[in-house]
N, C-alpha and C positions, 0 to 999 in steps of 0.2 A: 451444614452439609459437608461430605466431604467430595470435593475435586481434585479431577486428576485431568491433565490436561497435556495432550500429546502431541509435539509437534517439536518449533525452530524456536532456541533458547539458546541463551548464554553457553559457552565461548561464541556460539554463531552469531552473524549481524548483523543487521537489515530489518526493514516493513514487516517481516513474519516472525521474529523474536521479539520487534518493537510490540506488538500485536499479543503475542502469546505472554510478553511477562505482563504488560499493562493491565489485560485481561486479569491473572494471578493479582494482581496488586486490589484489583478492587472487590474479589472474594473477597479477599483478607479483610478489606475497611469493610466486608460488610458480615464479619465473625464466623468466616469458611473455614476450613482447612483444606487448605492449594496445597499442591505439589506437581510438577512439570518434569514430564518423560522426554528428553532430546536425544538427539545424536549421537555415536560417537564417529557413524561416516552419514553424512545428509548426501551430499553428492558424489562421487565419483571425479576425481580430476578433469580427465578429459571431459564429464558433461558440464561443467562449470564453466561460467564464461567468463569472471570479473579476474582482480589479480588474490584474494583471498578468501576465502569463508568465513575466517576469525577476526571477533573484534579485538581491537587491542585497546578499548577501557575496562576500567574495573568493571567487576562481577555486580549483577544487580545484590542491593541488600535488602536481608531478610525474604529472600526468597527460596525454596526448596526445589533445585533441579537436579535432576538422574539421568547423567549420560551413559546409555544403556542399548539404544536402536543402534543400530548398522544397516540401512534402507536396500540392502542388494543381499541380505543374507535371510533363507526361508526359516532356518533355525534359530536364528536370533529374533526374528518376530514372534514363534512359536512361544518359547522363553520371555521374553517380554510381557506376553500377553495372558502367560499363565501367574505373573510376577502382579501385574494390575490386579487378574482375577480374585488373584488371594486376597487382597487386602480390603475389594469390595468399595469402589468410591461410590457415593451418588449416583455422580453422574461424569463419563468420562467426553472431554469434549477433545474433538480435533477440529484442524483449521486444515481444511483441502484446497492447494491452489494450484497440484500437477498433476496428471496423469502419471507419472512417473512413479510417485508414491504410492499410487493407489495398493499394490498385491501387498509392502509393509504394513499398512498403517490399517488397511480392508483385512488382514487376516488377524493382527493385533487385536482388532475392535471383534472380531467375531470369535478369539477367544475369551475375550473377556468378558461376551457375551455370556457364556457357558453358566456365568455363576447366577444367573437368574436374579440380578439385583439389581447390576451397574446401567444405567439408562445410557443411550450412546449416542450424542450430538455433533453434530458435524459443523463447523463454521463454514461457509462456502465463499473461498473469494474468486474461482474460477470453475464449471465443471467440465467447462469448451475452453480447452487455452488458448491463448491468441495465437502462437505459434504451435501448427497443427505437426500431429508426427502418428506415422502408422500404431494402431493400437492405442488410441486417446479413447475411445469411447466402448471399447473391451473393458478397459483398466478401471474405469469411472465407473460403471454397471457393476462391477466387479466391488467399487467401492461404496455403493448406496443400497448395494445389499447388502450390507454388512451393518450398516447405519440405522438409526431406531426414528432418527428427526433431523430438521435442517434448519439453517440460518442463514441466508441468503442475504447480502450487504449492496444489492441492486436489482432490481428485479427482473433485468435481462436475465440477470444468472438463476433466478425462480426459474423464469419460463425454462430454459434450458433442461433446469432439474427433471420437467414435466418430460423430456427426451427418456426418462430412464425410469422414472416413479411418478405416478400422479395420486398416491394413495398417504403416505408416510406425513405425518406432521411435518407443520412446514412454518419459518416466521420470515416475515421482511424486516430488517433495521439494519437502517445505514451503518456506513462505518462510523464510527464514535469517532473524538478529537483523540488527537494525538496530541499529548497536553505535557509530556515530560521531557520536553529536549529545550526545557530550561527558557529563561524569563524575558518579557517583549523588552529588548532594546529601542534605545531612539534611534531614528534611524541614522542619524548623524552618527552616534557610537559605531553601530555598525557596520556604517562604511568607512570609518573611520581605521577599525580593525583588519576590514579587507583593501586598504589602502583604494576607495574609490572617490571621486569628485561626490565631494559635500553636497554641491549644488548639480547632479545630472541625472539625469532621467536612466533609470534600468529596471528592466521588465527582467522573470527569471524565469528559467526553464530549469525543476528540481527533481533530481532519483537517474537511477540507472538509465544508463541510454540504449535502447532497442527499439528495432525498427519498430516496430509499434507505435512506439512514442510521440511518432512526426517530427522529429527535433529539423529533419531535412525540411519539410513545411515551413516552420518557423526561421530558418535560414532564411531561404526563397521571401519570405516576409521582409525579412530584415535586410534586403536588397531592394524595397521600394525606394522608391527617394525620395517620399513623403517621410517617412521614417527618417531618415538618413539626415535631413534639412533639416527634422527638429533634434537633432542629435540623443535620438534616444537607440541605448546599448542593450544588447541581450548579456546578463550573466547564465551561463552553462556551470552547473553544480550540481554534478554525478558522475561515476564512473561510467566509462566503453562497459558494454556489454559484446563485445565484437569485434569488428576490424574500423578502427577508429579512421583507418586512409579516405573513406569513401569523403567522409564528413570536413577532414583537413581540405580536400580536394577541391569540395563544395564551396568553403569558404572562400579559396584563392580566387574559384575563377568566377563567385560572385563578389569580388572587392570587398567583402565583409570585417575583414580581418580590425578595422580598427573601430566598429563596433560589437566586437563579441567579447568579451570578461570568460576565458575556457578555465573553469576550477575542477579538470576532470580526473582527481582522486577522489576517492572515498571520503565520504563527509563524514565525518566521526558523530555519535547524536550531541555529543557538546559543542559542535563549531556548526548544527544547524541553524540555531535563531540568528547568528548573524546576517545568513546571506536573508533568510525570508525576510529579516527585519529592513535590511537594505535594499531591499527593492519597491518599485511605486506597484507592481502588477506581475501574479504569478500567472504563469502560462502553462496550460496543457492539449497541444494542438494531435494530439491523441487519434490515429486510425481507427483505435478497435480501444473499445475498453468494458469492463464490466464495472468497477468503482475502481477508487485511488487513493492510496492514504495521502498522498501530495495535497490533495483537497481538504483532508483534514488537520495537519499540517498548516494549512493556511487560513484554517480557519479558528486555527489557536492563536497564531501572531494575526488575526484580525487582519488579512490582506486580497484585497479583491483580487477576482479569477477572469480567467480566459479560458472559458473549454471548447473544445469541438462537440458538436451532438450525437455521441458516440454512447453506448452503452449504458450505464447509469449514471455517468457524469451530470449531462444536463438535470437529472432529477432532486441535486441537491444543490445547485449554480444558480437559482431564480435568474432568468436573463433580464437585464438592466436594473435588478435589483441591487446585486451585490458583484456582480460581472456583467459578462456577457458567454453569449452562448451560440455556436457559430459553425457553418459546418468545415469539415476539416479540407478547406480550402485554400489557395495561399492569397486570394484578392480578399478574401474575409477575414482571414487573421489579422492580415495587413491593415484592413479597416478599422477592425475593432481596436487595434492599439492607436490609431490614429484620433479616434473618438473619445477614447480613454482621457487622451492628452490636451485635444481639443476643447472638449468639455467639460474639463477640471471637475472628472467624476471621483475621485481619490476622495477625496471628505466624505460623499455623500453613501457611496459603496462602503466604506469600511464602518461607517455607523450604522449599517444595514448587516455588515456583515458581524458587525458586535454583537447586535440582537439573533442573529438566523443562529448563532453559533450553539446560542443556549438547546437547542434542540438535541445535540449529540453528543449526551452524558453517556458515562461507560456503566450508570443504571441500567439504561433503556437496553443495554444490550442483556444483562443480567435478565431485565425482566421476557423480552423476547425467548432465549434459552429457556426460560422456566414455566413460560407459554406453550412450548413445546412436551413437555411434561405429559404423557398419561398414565401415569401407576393409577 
């Protein structure tokens, strides 16, 4: 077949080009022809919160990307979308994760409609963002009418879909592993790299940081003193999304300061295995969630979870199989990593989570998509 696949691609960098080339990589092993429509503006400065949009490693290779969108210009999607039409793919997929993109990426997809060929899928990793903003569910309607079918990677965000369409093909599959940021370290190498104690105990907290996230949760955690006595440290490794003061503040005046590891620049995807590999237990003390590629991420270095029961999270966390699963609390976090530690569950979770892992081939997503299919 051929795909065309429109979204967040190289020079950009983050969960949503990790996403979009991985996707392209595995048409390809399976004798597609990909090709990936990007950017050449995704955001607007002032809407961007981190300190860059662009990554600075190499270009993925053997991949075919076209920087061509401009996300705030009506004429460039028009063009864009007459550019897709001519060439006629199968099947053109996007990944919808904001409101904000909706009138580019909803007018793209409905010109390329025009040519009565191209099948139009949408990936769904939000269709309610967690940070709500007037015109989110204008923009979103705005965007699944213009759509042929969905893929939904949690099923909160299914049901959500039903807020706007209950008729449209529709698939559930989780998010697939995130399998390409390089090979499981021992953990000794690991922390050896990040200059941490050979022998200490550190839970991680991994991705961007927004209030969503709970990272303040996990703070407020890491001030028990159950915690504290068994001297186990939180590594933070992700950039601010925001005004980082709130979180410095937090720290001081809960005494934290000499169990928290702050690694909060941008983690390149080559300097990720270390930190996951270095740590006994990834954390996601999460408010609001619909899935996480952090999850999947951790399920590629083989490393038990801590989620809150938030969104889709707990649907792929089995509690006390290969984590636990907890609500986003701060006496229950605190718990659950004390259990963790107590109960010398690290052996018995991550040979659980060896086996759970095989579940989220970037097949299944393949096959899902082509589920959706009615010519």
């Amino acid at each position: 077949m051929k795909i065309t696949i429109v979204g967040t691609a190289y020079p950009y960098r983050g969960g949503l080009s990790a996403f979009n080339e991985r996707l392209a990589y595995e048409y390809l092993q399976h004798g597609d022809e990909v090709e990936i429509y990007t950017f050449t503006l995704q955001y607007p400065s002032f809407l961007f919160p981190g300190k860059t949009q662009y990554s600075d490693e190499p270009a993925p290779k053997g991949l075919i990307i076209h920087r061509r969108i401009n996300s705030i210009n009506p004429f460039n999607w028009l063009k864009v979308g007459r550019e897709i039409s001519k060439k006629r793919p199968d099947i053109l997929i996007t990944k919808y994760w904001l409101p904000f993109m909706a009138p580019c990426l909803g007018t793209i997809e409905r010109r390329v409609r025009r040519n009565r060929h191209t099948r139009i899928v949408s990936i769904l990793d939000n269709i309610i963002p967690h940070e709500h903003r007037i015109g989110d569910r204008v923009f979103s309607r705005y965007f699944v009418r213009s759509t042929d079918a969905f893929v939904a990677m949690s099923r909160s965000v299914l049901d959500d879909l039903n807020l706007f369409d209950t008729k449209k093909p529709r698939q559930f599959c989780p998010h697939p592993l995130y399998d390409h940021y390089g090979d499981i370290l021992s953990k000794q190498e690991a922390r050896s790299i990040l200059n941490l104690d050979p022998d200490g105990r550190y839970i991680l907290f991994f991705g961007f940081i927004r209030s969503y996230k709970g990272l303040d949760l996990l703070f407020e955690a890491m001030a028990d003193t159950r915690i504290k006595e068994r001297g186990i440290k939180l590594i933070v490794a992700g950039e601010f999304y925001g005004d980082p003061k709130p979180y410095m503040e937090q720290i001081d005046r809960l005494g934290i300061a000499d169990n928290v590891v702050l690694c909060t620049d941008f983690i390149p995807d080559s300097q990720v295995n270390r930190y996951f590999c270095a740590c006994d237990l990834v954390t996601q003390p999460y408010k609001s969630a619909t899935q996480s590629g952090v999850t999947q991420i951790a399920f590629h270095f083989e490393k038990p979870m801590l989620v809150t029961n938030v969104g889709g999270l707990a649907e792929i966390v089995p509690d006390g199989k290969i984590g636990y699963v907890v609500q986003p609390e701060v006496n229950q976090i605190a718990d659950a990593i004390i259990r963790y530690y107590d109960e010398n569950r690290e052996e018995p979770f991550t040979a659980a989570v060896r086996e759970e892992k095989k579940k989220y081939g970037w097949d299944k997503m393949l096959d899902a998509i082509n589920k959706t299919n009615t010519f």
